[in-house]
Structures are given as structure tokens and as C-alpha cells.
C-alpha positions as CSV (number, residue, x, y, z in Angstrom):
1,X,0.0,0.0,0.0
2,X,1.4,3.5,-1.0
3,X,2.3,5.7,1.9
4,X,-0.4,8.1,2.1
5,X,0.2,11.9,3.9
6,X,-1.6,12.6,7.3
7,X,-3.5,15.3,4.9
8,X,-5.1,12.5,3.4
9,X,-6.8,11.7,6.9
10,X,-10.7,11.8,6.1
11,X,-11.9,10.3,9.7
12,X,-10.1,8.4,12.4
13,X,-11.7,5.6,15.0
14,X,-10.6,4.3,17.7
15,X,-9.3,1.2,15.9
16,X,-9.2,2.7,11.6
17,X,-8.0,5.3,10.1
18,X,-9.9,6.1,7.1
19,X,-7.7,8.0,4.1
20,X,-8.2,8.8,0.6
21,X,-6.2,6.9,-1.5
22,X,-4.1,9.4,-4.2
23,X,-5.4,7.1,-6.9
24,X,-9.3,8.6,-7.7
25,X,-10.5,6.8,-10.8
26,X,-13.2,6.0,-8.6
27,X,-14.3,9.2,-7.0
28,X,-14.3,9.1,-3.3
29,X,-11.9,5.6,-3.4
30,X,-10.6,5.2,0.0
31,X,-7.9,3.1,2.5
32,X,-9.7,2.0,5.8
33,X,-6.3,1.5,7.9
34,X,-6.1,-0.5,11.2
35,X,-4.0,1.4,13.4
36,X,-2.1,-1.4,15.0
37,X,0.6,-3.3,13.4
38,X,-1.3,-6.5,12.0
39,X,0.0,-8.6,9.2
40,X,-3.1,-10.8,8.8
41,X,-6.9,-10.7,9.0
42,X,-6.9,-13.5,11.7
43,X,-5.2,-11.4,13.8
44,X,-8.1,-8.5,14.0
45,X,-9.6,-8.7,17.1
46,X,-13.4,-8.8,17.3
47,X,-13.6,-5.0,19.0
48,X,-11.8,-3.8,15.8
49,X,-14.1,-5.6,13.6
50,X,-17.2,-4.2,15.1
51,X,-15.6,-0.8,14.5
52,X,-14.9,-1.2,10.9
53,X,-18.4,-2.8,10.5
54,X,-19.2,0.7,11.7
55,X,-16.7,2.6,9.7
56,X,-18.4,0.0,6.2
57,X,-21.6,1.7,7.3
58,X,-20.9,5.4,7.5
59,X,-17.9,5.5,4.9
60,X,-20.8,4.2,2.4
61,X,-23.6,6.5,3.6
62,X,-21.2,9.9,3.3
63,X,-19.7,8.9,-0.1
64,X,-23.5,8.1,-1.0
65,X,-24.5,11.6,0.2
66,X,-21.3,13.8,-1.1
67,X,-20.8,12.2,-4.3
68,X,-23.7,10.0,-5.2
69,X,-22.1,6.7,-5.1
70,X,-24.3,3.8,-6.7
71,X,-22.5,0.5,-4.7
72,X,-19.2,0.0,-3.3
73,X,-16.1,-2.7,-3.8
74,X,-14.6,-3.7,-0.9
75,X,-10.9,-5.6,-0.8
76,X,-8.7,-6.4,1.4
77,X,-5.3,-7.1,-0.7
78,X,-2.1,-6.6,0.8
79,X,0.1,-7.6,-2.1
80,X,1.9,-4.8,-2.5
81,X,3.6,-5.8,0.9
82,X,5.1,-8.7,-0.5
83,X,6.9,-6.8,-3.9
84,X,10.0,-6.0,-1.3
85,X,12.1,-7.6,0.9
86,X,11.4,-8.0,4.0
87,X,7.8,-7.6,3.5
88,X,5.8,-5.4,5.7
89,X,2.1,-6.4,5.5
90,X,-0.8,-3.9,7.3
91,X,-3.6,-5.1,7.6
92,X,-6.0,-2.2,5.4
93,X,-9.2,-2.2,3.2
94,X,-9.8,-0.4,0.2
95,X,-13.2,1.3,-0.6
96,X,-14.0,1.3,-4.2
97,X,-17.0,3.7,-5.0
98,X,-18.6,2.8,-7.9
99,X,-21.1,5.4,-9.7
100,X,-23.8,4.2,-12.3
101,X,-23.5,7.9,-13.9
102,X,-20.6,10.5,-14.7
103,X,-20.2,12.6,-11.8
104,X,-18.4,16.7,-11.9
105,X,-16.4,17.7,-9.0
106,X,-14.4,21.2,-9.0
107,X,-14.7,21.0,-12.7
108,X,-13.8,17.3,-13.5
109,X,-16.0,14.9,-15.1
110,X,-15.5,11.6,-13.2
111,X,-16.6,8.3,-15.3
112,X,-17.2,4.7,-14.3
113,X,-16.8,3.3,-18.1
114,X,-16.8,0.0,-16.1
115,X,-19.6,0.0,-13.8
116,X,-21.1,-3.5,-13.0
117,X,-18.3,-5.3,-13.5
118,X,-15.1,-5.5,-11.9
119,X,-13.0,-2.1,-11.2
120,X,-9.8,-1.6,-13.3
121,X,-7.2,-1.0,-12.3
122,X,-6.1,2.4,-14.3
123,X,-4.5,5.4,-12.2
124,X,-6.2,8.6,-12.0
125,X,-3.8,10.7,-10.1
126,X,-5.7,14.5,-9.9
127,X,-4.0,17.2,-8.7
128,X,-3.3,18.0,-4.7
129,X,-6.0,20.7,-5.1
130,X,-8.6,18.4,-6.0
131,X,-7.4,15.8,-3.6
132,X,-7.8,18.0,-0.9
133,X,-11.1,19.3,-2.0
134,X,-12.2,15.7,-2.1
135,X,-10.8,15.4,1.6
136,X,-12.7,18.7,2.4
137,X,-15.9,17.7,1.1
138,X,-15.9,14.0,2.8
139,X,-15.1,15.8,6.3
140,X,-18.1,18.5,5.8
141,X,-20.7,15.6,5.1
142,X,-19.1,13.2,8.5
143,X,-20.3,16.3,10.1
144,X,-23.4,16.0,8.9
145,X,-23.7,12.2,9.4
146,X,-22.8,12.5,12.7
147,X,-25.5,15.3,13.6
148,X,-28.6,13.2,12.6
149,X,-27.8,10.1,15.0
């Protein structure tokens, strides 16, 4: 997983911290991070999987209410740990919002040619101004979220 900057920090738990991944062909995509070093999902205790069972259900419902999100891919793939030597696995999840219609955001046209079948895996990288608009606009809807509980 690529080392992403604390100003990538969307939300934090007591057990995940929840990051937007640099990499938005899929506006909104996210990193759900445990916060503990853990090398395997057997090793998650149950208190941590409640929480991200938690964090599943809000992370969906704000990138349905910012961005109108049709459905979301969830994986947990920690390959990238294994490309070096010694490996360094983290236990993380990556949120894949996937959108049945083109979406604009701050004057970009965001489009999920793929949508009902499986992501790709091309790179959108958009620039640090977007990303942190992204950021900006996923912290003003938690806001919201947490108000009407």
C-alpha cells in the first residue's frame, strides 16, 4: 500500500484510520487503515471488527450523500507488501465507490466506463487541489452524518 500523507486523513476511530487513496479513478476511493501493526486478518480482534463494520456503514452512507455513489467494492489485498524484501504487510481495506452515472467535481468529469463489473485498475492521479477538496468535502458531510444520530 502506498504511503499516504496525514492530509489525506478523512476520519479516524478508535481502531481505523480512514484515508483517501491518491489514486481517484473511482471518485471518493478510500484506504480503511487499522492502526495497529497487523500482518493478517486472523489477527483482527473482534472490537476492531465491530468498528470497521461501523466505519463500512458510515464511509458508504457519506460517499453516497457527497458524491452519489451507486454501490461500493470492498478488498482487502495486501500484495503490495510482498513486492520487497522483508515484507511489511498492514492489515488495510480499500473502498471502491462505484457510480452508475458520470459525476463533476471542482470542474472534473469523473466516469465509471466499467460500472457492473469489476474495477480496473487504471490510475487517475488528480492534482493535490482536488485531492484536498475531495478530503474537504468528505469531512463536511461526517459532520453531517454525525448530527442526525
Amino acid at each position: 500500500m502506498s504511503d499516504i500523507s496525514k492530509k489525506d486523513l478523512i476520519h479516524s476511530t478508535s481502531y481505523w484510520d480512514v484515508r483517501l487513496n491518491p489514486n481517484q479513478k473511482y471518485l471518493g476511493r478510500c484506504a480503511v487503515v487499522l492502526k495497529r501493526p497487523c500482518a493478517s486478518l486472523s489477527e483482527v480482534t473482534q472490537e476492531e471488527m465491530s468498528d470497521f463494520l461501523q466505519v463500512i456503514k458510515n464511509l458508504e452512507a457519506l460517499v453516497k450523500k457527497t458524491f452519489g455513489a451507486t454501490m461500493f467494492n470492498w478488498a482487502c489485498s495486501m500484495n503490495h507488501a510482498y513486492q520487497v524484501n522483508p515484507s511489511n504487510p498492514q492489515v488495510h481495506w480499500h473502498m471502491i465507490p462505484r457510480y452508475i452515472r458520470p459525476v463533476e467535481f471542482r470542474g472534473k468529469t469523473f466516469r465509471d466506463e466499467q460500472f457492473g463489473y469489476r474495477s480496473v485498475s487504471e490510475v487517475d492521479m488528480v492534482s493535490d487541489d482536488i485531492l484536498r477538496a475531495i478530503v474537504d468535502a468528505l469531512q463536511n458531510s461526517i459532520y453531517f452524518i454525525k448530527a442526525i444520530k
